[in-house]
C-alpha positions in Angstrom: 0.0 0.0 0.0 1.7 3.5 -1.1 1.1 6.5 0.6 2.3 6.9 4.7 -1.8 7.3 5.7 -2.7 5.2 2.8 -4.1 5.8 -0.8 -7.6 4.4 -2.0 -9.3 3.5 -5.0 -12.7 5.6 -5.5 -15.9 5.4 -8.1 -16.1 8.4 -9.6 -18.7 8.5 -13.0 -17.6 4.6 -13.5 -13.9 5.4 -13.1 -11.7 4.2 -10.4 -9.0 6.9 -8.9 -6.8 7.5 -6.1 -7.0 9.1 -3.3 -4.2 9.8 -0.9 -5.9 9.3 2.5 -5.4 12.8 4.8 -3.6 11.7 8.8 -5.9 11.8 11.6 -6.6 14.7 13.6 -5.4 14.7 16.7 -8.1 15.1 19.2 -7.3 14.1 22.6 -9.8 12.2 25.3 -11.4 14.4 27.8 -10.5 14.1 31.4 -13.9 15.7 32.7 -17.0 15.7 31.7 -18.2 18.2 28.7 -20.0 21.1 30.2 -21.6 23.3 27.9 -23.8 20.8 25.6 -25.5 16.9 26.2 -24.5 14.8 23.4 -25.6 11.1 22.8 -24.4 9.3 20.2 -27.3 7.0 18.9 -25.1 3.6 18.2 -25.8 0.6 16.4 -25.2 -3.0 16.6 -22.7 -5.4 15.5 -23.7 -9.0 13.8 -21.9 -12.6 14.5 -20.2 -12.8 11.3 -20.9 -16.3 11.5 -24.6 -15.9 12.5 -27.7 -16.4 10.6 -28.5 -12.2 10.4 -30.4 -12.9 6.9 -33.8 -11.0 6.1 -36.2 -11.8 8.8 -33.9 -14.0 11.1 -34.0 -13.1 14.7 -30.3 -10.6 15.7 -27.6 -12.5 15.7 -25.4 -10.1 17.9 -21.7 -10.2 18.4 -21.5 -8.6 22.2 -18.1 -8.0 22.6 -18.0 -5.7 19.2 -21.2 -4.4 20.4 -20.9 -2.7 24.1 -16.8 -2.2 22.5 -18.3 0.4 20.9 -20.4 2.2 23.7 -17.5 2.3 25.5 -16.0 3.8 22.6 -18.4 6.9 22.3 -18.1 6.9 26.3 -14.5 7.2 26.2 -15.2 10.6 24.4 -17.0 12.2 27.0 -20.8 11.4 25.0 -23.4 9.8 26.2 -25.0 7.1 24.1 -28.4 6.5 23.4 -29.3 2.8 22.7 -32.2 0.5 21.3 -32.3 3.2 18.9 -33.6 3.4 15.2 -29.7 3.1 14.7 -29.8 -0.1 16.0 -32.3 -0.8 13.6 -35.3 -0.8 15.6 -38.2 -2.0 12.9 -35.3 -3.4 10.5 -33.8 -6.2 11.9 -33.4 -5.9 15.5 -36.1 -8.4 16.8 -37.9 -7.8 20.3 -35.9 -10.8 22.5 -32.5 -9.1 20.9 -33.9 -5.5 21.8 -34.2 -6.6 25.5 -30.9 -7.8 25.9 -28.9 -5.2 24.7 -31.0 -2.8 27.2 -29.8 -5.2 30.1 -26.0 -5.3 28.6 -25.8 -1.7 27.7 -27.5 -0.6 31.2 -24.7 -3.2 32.9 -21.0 -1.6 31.1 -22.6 2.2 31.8 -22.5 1.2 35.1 -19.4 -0.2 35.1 -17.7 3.1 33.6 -20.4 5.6 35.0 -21.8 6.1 31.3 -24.5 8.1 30.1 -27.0 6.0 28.5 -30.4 6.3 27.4 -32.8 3.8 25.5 -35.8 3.4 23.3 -38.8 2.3 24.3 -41.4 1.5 21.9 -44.2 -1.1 20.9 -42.6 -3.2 18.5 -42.7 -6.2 20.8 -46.2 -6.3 19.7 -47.0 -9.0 17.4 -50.4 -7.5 15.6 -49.5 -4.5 13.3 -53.4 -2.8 14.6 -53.8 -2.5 17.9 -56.3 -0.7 20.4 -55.1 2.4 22.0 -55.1 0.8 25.7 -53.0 -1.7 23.7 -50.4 0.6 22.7 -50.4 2.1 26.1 -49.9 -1.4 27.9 -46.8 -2.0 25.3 -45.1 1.1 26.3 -46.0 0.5 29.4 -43.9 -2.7 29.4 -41.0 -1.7 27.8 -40.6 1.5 29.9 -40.6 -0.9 33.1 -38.0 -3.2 31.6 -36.1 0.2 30.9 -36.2 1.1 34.1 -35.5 -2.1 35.9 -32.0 -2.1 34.9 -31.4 1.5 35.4 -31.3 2.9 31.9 -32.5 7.0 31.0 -35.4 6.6 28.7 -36.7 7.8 25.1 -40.4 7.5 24.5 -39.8 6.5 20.7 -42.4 7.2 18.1 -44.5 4.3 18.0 -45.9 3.1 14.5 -48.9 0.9 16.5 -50.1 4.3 17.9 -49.7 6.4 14.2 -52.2 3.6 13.0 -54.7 3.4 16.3 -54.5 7.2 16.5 -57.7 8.8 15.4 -56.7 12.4 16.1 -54.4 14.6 17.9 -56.5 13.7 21.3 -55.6 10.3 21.0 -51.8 11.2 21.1 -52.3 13.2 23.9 -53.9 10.3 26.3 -51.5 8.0 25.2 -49.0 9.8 26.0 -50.8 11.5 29.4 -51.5 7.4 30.4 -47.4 6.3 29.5 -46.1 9.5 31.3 -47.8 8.8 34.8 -45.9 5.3 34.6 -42.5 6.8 34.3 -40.4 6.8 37.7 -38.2 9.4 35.7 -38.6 12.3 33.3 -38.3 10.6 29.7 -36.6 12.6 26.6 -40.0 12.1 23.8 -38.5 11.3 20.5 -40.4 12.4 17.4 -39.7 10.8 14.2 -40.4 12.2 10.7 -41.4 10.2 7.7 -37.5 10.8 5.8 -36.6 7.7 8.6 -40.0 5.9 8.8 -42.9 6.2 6.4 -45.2 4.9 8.6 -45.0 7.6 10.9 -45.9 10.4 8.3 -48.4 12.5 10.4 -47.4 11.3 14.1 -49.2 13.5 16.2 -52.4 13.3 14.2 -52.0 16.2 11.5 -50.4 16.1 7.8 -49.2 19.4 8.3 -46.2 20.1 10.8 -47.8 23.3 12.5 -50.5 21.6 14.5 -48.2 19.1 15.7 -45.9 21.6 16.9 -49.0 22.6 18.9 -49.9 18.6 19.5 -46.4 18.4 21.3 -46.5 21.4 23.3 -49.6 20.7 25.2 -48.3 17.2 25.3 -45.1 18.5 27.2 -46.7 21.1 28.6 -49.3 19.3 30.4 -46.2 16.4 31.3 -43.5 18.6 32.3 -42.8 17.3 35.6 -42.1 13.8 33.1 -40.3 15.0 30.4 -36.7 15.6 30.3 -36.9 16.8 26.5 -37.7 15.5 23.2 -35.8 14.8 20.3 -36.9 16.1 16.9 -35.8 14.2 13.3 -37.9 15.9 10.9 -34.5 16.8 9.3 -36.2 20.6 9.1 -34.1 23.0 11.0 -37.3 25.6 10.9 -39.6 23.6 12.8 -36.8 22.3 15.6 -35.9 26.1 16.2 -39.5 26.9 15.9 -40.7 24.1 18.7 -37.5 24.8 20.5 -38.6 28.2 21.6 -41.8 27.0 22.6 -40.6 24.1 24.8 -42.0 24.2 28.5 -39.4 26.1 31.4 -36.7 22.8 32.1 -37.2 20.6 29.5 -34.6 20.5 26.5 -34.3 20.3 22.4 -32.3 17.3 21.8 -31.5 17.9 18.0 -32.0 14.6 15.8 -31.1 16.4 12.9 -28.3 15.2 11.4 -28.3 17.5 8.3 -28.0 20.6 10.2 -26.9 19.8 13.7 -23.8 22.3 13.9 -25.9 25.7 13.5 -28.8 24.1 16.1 -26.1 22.9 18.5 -24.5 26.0 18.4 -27.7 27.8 18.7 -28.5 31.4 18.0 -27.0 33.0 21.0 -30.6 32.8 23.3 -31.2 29.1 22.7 -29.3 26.2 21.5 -30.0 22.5 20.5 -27.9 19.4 22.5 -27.8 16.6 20.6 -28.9 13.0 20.4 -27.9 11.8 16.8 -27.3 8.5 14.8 -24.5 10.8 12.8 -22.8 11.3 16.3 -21.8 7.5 16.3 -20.1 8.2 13.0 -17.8 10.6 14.7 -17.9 10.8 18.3 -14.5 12.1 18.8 -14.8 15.1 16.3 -18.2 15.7 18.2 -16.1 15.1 21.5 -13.5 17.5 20.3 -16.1 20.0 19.0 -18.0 20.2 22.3 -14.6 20.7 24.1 -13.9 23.6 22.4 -17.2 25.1 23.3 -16.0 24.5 26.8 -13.2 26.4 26.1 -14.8 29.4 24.8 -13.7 28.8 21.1 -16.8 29.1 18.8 -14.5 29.2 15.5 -12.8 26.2 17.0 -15.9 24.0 17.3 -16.9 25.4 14.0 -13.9 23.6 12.1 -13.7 20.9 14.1 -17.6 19.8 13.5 -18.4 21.7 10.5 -16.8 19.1 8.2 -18.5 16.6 9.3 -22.0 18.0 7.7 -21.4 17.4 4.4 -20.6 13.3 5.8 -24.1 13.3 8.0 -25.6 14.0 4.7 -24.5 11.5 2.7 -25.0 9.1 5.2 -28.6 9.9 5.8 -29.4 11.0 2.2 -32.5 9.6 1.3 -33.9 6.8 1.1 -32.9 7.8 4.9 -34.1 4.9 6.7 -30.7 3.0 5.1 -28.5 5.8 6.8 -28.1 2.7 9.5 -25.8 1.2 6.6 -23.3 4.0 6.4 -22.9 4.0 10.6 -21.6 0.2 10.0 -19.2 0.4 7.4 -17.8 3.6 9.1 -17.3 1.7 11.8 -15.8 -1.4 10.2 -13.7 0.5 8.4 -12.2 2.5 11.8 -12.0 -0.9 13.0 -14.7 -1.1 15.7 -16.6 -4.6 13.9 -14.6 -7.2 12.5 -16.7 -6.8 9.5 -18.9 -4.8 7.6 -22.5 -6.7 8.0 -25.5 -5.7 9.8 -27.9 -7.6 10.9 -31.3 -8.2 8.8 -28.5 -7.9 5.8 -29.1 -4.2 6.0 -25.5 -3.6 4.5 -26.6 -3.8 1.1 -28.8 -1.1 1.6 -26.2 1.3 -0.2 -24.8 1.1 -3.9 -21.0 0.7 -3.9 -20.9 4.2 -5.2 -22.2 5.5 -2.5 -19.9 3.9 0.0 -17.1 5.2 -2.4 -18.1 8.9 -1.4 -18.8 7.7 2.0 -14.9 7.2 2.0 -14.2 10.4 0.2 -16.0 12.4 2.8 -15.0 10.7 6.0 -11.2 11.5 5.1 -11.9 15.0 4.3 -13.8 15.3 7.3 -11.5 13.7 9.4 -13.7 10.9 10.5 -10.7 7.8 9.7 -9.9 7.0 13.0 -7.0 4.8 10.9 -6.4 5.6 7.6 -4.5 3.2 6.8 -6.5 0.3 8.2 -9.6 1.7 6.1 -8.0 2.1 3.1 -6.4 -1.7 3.6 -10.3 -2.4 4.3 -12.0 -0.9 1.3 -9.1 -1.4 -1.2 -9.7 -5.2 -0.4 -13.7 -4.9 -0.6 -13.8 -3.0 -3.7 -11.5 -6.1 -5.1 -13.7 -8.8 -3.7 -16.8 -7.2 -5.2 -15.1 -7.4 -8.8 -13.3 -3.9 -9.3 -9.7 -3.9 -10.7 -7.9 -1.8 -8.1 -5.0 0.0 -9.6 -1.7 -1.9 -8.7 -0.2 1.3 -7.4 -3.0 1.6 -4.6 -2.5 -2.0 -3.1 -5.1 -4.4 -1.8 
């Protein structure tokens, strides 16, 4: 392989070029906690590469490679949120498999004193249509198993009550009836269709506006209960627009991971903290970032983070549910799976040229942990899948 970082073979218009891979940037581990923003990275789950993690199989998980990388985001000072839509919630990560990672991820946070916060949802349920008391009983469940083991929780988006739902009332008793349940405010976590289809209109409108309004009486009404919400519309208008309007204590945990630099930075009389999927992608430039917040050093967090945009992007460019696909082979190719499979066979829910400009933006954002183990790594995929990798760049 030539090149001291390592050089690359890219698809570019049905070429293949090089690419000499940029060094690493040298962030550094923080030795207290991060002050001025909450971050969670939202992480994902590694497969047995020798299990059955086909199409419809129950999660074959590989738990060392999977709480590895919690403590990996928790060695940057982030929190991480877990039982996520990153972990393929609804796409592959069946309820018994769901469970267990709650009970593993709750027992290494408390080993190391990590944040950590889960989902809880209704997709333990085996009838797609469901009665609202149903709905409420499901959440009800999960929310206790949360609990049990003495993880934070996030009230996901739940696609049993966008179908039960009748009307923005509805919403707001299921939600009332969940809330009174919880031992501990919950961070509510809405959803937009970009990641889930089936939750176009959550909170009983078409249109965002009344849902804005849906949400604030929800929180409003709650706000003894509610730590926050997270909002993924991937609309930075409506997350600064509910921001301002969110109850006295609660927070805006941006899920926005198209424009989460400008809401996490905020406008200088609010500002967004973060729970994001993109986060897991690169939790030590996020790490770094926040530190120089701490510091005082806008301009600083600014070029650490700001590069990593145009990356976020391309990883959740639609269709956007498959953005799971890009946080795996990131992280195979840093070297945090041993390799790049997911389970449900999710990873080949992106073309190879996409994962070619995955590649091409993680190095000019600074995201290669080890460039020379990823371009080892891809050099040798793109020959396995049948390109002819220039001599000159290696396999």
């Amino acid at each position: 392989m030539s090149g001291q970082m390592g050089t690359v073979a890219l698809l570019r218009d049905g070429q293949v070029q090089r690419r000499e891979l940029a060094a690493p940037p040298t962030f550094t581990r923080p030795t207290a906690p991060l002050r001025s923003r909450v971050a969670y990275a939202a992480a994902h789950v590694v497969p047995r590469i020798d299990g059955e993690n086909v199409p419809g199989a129950p999660a074959d998980i590989d738990w060392d490679a999977t709480l590895a990388f919690r403590h990996h985001v928790w060695s940057w000072g982030l929190g991480v949120a877990d039982a996520m839509d990153t972990a393929q919630r609804n796409m592959g990560l069946d309820a018994a498999a769901t469970r267990e990672l709650i009970a593993r991820s709750a027992a290494e946070a408390r080993s190391v004193g990590g944040d950590l916060v889960v989902g809880v949802n209704t997709d333990h349920l085996d009838d797609e249509v469901v009665s609202l008391q149903a709905v409420i009983d499901a959440y009800v469940e999960q929310l206790h198993h949360a609990e049990d083991h003495g993880a934070g929780v996030v009230l996901m988006a739940s696609r049993h009550l966008a179908r039960a739902a009748s009307g923005p009332a509805d919403y707001e008793h299921v939600y009332r009836e969940v809330l009174a349940r919880a031992s501990a405010p919950v961070v509510l976590h809405w959803l937009g269709a970009a990641f889930d289809p089936k939750l176009a209109g959550y909170f009983g409108a078409v249109d965002v506006a009344p849902n804005l309004d849906t949400v604030v009486r929800i929180m409003s009404e709650n706000v003894e209960r509610i730590r926050g919400i997270k909002m993924s519309l991937l609309d930075a208008g409506h997350e600064i627009a509910l921001r301002a309007r969110l109850p006295e204590g609660t927070t805006m945990f941006t899920g926005d991971d198209y424009h989460y630099v400008d809401l996490i930075a905020g406008d200088g009389t609010r500002h967004s903290d973060a729970l994001l999927g993109a986060f897991a992608a690169v939790a030590p430039n996020a790490s770094a970032a926040i530190a120089a917040l701490d510091a005082g050093d806008p301009g600083g967090y600014r070029r650490i983070l700001g590069p990593t945009e145009e990356l976020a992007r391309h990883v959740f460019a639609a269709p956007t549910w498959f953005y799971k696909t890009g946080i795996a082979f990131l992280a195979w190719l840093n070297g945090h799976q041993p390799a790049f499979t997911m389970v449900g066979g999710l990873h080949a829910g992106r073309s190879l040229p996409h994962l070619s400009r995955l590649v091409e933006l993680a190095d000019a954002a600074g995201a290669l942990e080890d460039p020379a183990l990823a371009a080892q790594r891809w050099n040798g995929f793109l020959a396995l899948l049948g390109v002819d990798v220039p001599a000159a760049v290696g396999v």
